[in-house]
N, C-alpha and C positions, 0 to 999 in steps of 0.2 A: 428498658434495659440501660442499666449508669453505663457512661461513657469509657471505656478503658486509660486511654490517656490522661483522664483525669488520677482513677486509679493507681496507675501506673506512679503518678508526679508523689502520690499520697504515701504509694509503698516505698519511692524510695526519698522524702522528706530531709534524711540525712546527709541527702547528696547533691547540697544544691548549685553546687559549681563544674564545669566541667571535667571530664574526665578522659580515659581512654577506653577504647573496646575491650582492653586485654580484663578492664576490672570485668566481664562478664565468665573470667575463668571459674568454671565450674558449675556457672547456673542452670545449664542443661541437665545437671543432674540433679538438682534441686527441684527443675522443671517437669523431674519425669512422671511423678505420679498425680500431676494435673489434669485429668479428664479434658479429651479432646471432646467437643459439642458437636463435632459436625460428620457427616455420613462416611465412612469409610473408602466408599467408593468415590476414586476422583481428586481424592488429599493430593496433593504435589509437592508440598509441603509440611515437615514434620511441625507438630504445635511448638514443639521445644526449640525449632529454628526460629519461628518465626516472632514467638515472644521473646526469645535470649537478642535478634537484632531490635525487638522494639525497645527493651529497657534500656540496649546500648544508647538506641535513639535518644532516649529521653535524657538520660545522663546525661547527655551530651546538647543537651538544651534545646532539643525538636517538640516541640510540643502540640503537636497536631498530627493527625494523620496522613493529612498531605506532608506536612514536615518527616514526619518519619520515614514515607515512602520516598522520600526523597534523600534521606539520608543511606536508606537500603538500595537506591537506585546508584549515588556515589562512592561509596565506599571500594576501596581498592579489591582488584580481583583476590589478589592473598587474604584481604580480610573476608569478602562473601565466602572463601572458603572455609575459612578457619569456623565462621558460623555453621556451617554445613549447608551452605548454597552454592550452588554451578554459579560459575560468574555470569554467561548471561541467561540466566534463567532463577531472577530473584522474584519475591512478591511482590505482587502489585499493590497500589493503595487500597482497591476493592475487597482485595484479599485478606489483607492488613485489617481492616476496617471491618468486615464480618467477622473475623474470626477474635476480633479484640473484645467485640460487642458482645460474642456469643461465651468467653471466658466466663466463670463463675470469678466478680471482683475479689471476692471474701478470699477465696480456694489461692487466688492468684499474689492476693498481699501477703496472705500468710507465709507462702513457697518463697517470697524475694524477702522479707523479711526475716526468716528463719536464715536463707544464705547471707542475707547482710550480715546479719548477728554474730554468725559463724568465724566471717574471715576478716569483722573494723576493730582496730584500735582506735581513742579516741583520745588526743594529745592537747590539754590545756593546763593551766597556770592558775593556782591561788594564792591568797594570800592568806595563812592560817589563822583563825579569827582565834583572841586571848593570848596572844604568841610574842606580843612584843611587850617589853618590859622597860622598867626606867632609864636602864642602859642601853638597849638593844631596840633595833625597828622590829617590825613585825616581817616572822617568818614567811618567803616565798615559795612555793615549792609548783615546780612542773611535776604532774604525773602524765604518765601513759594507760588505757585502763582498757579491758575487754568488755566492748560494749554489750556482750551478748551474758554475763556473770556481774561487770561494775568490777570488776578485781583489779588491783593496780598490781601493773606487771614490772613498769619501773619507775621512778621517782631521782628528781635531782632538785638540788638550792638551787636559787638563781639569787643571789648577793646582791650588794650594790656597784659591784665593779663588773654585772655580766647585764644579761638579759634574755629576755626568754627565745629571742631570734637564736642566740651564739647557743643556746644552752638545747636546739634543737633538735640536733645530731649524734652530741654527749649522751643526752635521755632516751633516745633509740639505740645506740650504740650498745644498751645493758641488753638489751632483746637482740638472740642471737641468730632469730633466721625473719627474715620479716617476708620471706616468699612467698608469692600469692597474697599478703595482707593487703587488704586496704585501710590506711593509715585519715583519720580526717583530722580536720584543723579548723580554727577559722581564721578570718580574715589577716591578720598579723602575723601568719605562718603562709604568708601565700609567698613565697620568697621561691627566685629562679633556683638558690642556691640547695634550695630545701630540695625541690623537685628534684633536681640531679643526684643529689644524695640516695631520695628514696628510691631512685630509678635503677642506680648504682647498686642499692640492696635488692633489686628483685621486688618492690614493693610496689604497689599504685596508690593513688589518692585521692580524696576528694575536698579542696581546698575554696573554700568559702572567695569571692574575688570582690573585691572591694577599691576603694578611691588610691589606693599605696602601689595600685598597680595601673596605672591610669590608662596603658594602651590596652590593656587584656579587658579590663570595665567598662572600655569604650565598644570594644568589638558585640555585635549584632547577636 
């Protein structure tokens, strides 16, 4: 039987930095028609709790069972709530641990993969290849794009008097509700200034972390 944890890292690939619990808005219901494996009598826990806290886990850079159980053991009582756990009456790692194992992987990347698709935009920068001419450098352009279609939703220049930092906010700023999205980026968009903004919108993120952030790249 593959490992779930592993699975887990697999399905969600696109999110390799961390994040917050809240990006789990909704998966419970993406989670619903996943086939529970295990005997009816005795559950304590619903399948859709306790996988909705494993992915948070993972997201959030637990990557072990013991890790995860241990991140479901920390987590603030509002939040065991918010998952649909009593605060002190969370899963255990045993628990965690059979019921990950006993998941169908396939059944289970498909359901977190379907919900990722659903609610990421995806914000990066080109250069548009044939675009510069004897006069002119070659055209920049940031689009914003729906990862689960490729559709660009919005688009801005970035010149030579900007860059794609300052031009962050401008190119979201066309998208007029970003509620519940989750927005990702990589490394060069991992900026405090960005976070606050998409927070400001109602948005979450999953921001790539790298050397430009040197105390958050350092952390464990």
């Amino acid at each position: 039987m593959p490992a779930l944890p592993s699975s887990l890292i697999s399905s969600l690939s696109c999110a390799p930095a961390l994040t917050v619990v809240e990006t789990a808005g909704g998966l419970p219901e993406a989670l619903a028609g996943l086939p529970d494996p295990r005997a009816r009598r005795g559950v304590r826990h619903r399948l859709t709790v306790v996988v909705t806290a494993a992915v948070c886990a993972v997201v959030a850079g637990y990557r072990s069972y013991a890790a995860i159980a241990e991140w479901v053991a920390d987590v603030p009582a509002t939040t065991a709530l918010a998952l649909g756990m009593t605060a002190d009456r969370r899963p255990s790692e045993a628990m965690i641990r059979r019921l990950l194992q006993a998941v169908d992987p396939q059944l289970l990347t498909a359901a977190i993969s379907v919900w990722l698709a659903g609610r990421a935009i995806a914000v990066d920068g080109k250069t548009l290849r044939g675009s510069r001419t004897t006069d002119t450098v070659a055209r920049h352009v940031m689009t914003a794009c729906d990862q689960a279609t490729g559709v660009v939703l919005a688009s801005i220049d970035v010149d030579g008097k900007t860059n794609e930092i300052t031009r962050f906010a401008p190119l979201l700023d066309q998208i007029s509700d970003l509620r519940d999205t989750v927005v990702t980026a990589d490394a060069l968009y991992c900026q405090r200034e960005h976070v606050t903004y998409l927070a400001r919108r109602g948005a979450h993120w999953i921001l790539t972390v790298k050397g430009n952030q040197p105390h958050l790249h350092a952390e464990p």
